[in-house]
C-alpha positions in Angstrom: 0.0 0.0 0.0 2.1 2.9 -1.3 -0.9 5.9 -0.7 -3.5 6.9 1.9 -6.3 9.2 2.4 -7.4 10.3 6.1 -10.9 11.7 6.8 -11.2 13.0 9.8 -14.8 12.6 12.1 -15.7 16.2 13.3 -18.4 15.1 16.4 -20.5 17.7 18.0 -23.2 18.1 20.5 -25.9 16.5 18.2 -23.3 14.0 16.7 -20.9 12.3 19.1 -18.2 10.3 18.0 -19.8 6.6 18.0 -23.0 8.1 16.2 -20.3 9.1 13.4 -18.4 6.2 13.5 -21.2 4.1 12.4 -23.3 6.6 9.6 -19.3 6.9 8.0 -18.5 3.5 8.1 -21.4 2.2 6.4 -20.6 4.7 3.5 -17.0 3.5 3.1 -18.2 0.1 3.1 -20.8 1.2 0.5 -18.5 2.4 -1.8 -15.8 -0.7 -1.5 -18.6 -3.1 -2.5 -19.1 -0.8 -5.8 -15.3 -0.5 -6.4 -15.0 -3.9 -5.3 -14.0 -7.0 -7.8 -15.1 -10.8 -7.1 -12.6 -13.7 -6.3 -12.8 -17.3 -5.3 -12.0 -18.2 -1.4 -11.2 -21.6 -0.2 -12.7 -22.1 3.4 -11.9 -24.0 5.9 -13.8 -27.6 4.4 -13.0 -27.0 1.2 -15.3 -24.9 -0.3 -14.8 -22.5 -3.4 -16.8 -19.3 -2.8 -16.8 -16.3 -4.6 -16.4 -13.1 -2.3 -16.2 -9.6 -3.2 -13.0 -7.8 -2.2 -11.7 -4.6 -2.4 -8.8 -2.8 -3.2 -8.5 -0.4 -0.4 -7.9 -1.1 2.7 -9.0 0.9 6.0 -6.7 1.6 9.1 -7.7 3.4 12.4 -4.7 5.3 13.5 -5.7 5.9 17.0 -7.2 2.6 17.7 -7.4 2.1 21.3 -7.0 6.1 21.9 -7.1 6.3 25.6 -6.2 9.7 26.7 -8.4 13.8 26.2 -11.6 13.6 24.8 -11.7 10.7 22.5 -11.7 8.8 25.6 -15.2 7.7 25.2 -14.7 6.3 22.2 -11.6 3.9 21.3 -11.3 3.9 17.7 -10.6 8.1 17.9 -11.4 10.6 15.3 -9.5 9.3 12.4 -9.8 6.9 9.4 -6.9 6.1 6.8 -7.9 4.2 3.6 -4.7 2.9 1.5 -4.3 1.7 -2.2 -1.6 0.8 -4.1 -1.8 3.4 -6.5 -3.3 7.0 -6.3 -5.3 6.3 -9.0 -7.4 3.4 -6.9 -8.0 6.4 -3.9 -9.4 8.9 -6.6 -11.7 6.6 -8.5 -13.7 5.5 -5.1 -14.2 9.4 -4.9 -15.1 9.1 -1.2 -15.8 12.4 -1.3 -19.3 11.7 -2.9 -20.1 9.0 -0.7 -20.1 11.1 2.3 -21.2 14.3 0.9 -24.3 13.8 2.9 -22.0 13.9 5.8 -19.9 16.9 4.3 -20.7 18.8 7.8 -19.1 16.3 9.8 -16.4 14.7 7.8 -13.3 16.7 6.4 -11.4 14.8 3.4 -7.9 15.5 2.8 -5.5 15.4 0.3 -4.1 11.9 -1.1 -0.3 11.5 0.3 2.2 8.7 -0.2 2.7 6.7 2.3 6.2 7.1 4.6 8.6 5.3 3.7 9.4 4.1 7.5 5.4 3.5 8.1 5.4 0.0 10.4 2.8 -2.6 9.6 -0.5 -3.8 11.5 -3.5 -6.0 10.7 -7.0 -4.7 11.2 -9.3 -7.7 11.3 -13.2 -8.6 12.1 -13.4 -10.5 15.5 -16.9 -12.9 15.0 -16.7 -14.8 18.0 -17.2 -13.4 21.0 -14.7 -14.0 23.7 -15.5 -13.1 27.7 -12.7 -13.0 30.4 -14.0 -16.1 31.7 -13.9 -18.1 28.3 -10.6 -16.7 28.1 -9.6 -17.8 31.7 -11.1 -21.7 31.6 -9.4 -22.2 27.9 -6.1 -21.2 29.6 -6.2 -23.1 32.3 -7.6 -26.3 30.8 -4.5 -26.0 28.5 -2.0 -25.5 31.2 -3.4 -28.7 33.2 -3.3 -30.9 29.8 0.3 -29.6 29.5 1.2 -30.3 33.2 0.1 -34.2 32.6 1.4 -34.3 29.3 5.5 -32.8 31.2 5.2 -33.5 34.6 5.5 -29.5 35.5 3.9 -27.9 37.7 0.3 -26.5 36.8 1.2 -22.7 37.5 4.2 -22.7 35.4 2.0 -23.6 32.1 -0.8 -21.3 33.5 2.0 -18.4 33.4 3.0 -19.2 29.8 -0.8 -19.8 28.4 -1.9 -16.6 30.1 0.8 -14.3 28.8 -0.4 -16.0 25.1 -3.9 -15.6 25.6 -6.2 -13.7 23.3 -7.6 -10.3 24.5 -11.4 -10.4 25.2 -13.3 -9.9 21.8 -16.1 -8.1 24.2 -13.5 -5.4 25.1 -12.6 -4.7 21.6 -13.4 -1.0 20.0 -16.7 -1.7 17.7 -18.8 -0.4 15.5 -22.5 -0.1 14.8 -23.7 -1.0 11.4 -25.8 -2.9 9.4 -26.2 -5.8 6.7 -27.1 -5.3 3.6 -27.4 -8.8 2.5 -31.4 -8.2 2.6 -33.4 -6.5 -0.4 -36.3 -6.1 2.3 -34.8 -2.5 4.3 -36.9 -3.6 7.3 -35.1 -7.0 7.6 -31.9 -5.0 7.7 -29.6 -6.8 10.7 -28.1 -4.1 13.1 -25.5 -5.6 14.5 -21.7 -4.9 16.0 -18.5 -5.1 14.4 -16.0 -5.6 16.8 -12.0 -4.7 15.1 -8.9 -6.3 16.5 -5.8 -5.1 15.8 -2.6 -7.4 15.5 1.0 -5.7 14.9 3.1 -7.3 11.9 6.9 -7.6 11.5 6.5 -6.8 8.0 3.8 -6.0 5.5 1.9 -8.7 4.0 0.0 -8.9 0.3 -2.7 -10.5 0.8 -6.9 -9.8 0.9 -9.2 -7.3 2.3 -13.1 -7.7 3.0 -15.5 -4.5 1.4 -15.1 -3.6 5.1 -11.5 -2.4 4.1 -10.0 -5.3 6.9 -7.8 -8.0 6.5 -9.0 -11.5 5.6 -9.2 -13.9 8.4 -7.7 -16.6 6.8 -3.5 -16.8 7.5 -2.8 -17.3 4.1 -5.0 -14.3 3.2 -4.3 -12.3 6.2 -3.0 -8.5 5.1 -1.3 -5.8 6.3 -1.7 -1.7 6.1 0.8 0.8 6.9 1.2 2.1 10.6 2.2 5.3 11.6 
């Protein structure tokens, strides 16, 4: 991803942050599907699907913001989408897909990207995770392990906890809605929770019209961090 254009949310008394969040994300997600192209995804049993995918990708530059007045609201007042070429950012014209929003959104400029940007992965969590599913998973893994070596329970309980996943019901989400129904009062509202994994290095692979990485590891990709 070698250019990025930031839009940034401009809340006020009537609008807050969250309200924002949700009413500008399901425009950028409009406008991937219509700039998006169709490809052919193995899952997990086997199965050829064809998914629609898009060419830009979306990053959150203050995800997890935890400091002034964004406080309330994790995923801050920021949003990055990155192409490959300038040309890709221009024809999605995201301009015209918030112009509704015009009041409360200001679009900048397209940039290149810097040349010392680190990487991260922005990925849809499904399932949700609670402390406690969190907790019992660990420690049934550190008693298997304690059979299987002959070490003591808390030593594998240690290790497991210090690799244990963060709790998908603490992650920053957003409100939004499907639009896999023709019928607009069978509409699912639902939340869309974002995880965030850093990358050594940056990795070609797909994005979802939701601008975030593909689940899958051998689809899994990467945008620019800084």
């Amino acid at each position: 991803m070698n250019y990025y254009l930031e839009l940034r949310l401009l809340p006020d008394e009537g609008a807050n942050l969250g309200f924002l969040w949700s009413k500008v994300f399901q425009q950028i997600h409009l406008a991937l599907v219509e700039h998006g192209v169709d490809g052919e995804v193995t899952d997990e049993q086997g199965k050829v699907n064809t998914v629609r995918q898009s060419k830009v990708a979306m990053s959150i530059p203050e995800y997890g913001f935890s400091g002034g007045s964004k406080q309330s609201f994790p995923l801050g007042d920021k949003i990055r989408l990155f192409a490959h070429t300038q040309e890709a950012l221009e024809q999605l014209n995201i301009a015209q897909w918030l112009s509704r929003l015009e009041d409360y959104v200001q679009v900048k400029t397209i940039k290149a990207v810097p040349a010392d940007a680190e990487h991260v992965r922005f990925v849809r969590e499904h399932y949700i995770r609670s402390q406690a599913d969190i907790a019992a998973k660990t420690l049934e893994m550190a008693t298997f392990k304690a059979k299987e070596t002959g070490e003591p329970v808390d030593n594998w309980l240690n290790t497991f906890t210090q690799q244990a996943p963060k709790p998908s019901d603490k992650l920053p989400f957003i409100h939004t809605r499907s639009l896999s129904s023709s019928d607009k009062m069978d509409e699912k509202r639902f939340r869309l929770y974002i995880e965030m994994e850093k990358s050594s290095m940056p990795k070609q692979g797909r994005y979802t019209c939701y601008g975030l990485s593909f689940a899958q590891a051998d689809k899994q990709a990467t945008v620019p961090w800084f």
